[in-house]
C-alpha positions as CSV (number, residue, x, y, z in Angstrom):
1,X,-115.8,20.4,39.4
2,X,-117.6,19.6,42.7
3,X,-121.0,19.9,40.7
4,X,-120.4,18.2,37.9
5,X,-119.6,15.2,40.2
6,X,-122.8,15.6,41.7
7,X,-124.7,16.0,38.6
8,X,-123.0,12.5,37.2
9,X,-123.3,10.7,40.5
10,X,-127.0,11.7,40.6
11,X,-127.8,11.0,37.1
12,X,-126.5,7.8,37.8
13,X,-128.0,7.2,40.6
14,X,-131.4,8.5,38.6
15,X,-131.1,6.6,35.5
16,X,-128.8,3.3,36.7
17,X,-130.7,2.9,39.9
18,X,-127.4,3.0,41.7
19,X,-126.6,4.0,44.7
20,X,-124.6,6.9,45.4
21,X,-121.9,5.2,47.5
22,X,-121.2,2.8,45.0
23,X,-121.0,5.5,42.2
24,X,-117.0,6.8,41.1
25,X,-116.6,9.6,38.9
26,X,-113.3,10.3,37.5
27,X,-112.5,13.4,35.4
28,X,-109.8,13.6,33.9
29,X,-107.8,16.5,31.6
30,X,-106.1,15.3,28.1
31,X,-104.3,17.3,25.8
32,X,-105.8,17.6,22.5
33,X,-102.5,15.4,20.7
34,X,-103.1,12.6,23.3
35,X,-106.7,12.1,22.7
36,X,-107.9,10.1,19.8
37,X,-111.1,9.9,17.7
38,X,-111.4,7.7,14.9
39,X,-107.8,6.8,14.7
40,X,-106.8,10.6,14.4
41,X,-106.1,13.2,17.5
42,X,-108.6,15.5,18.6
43,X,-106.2,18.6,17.7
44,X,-106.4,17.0,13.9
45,X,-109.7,16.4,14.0
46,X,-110.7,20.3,15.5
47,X,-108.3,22.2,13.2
48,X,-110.2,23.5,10.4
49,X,-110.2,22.3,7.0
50,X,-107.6,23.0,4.8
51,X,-109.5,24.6,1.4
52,X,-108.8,22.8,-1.9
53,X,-105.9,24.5,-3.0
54,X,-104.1,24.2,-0.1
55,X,-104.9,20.2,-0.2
56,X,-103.5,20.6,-3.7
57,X,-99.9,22.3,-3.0
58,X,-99.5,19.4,0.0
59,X,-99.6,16.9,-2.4
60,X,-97.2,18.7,-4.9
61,X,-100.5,19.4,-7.4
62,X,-101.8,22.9,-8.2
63,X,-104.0,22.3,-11.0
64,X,-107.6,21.1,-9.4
65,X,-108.6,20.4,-13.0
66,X,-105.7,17.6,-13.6
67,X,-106.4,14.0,-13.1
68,X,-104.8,12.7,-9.8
């Protein structure tokens, strides 16, 4: 973790102009359910894809043919 702060504070430093004592990196850990993208958790928006007919069964419909 030590070098990653030193990478950010020195790309900041590079790219802002800033100067290293007046740089704060914070890193922080967040469960997947408590992190949101878009409106939706990251753990929803990682899991994989359900195929068709599993979207089908979910919403009580196992004919892909029928109108919805």
């Amino acid at each position: 973790m030590r070098a990653l702060g030193e990478a950010i504070t020195t790309a900041a430093e590079t790219t802002r102009g800033a100067k290293p004592e007046s740089i704060r990196v914070v890193l922080t850990e967040c469960a997947p359910d408590m992190w949101f993208v878009g409106g939706r958790t990251l753990a929803a928006v990682r899991a994989p894809a359900l195929p068709a007919s599993a979207r089908l069964r979910r919403c009580g419909r196992t004919d892909p043919r029928r109108a919805a």
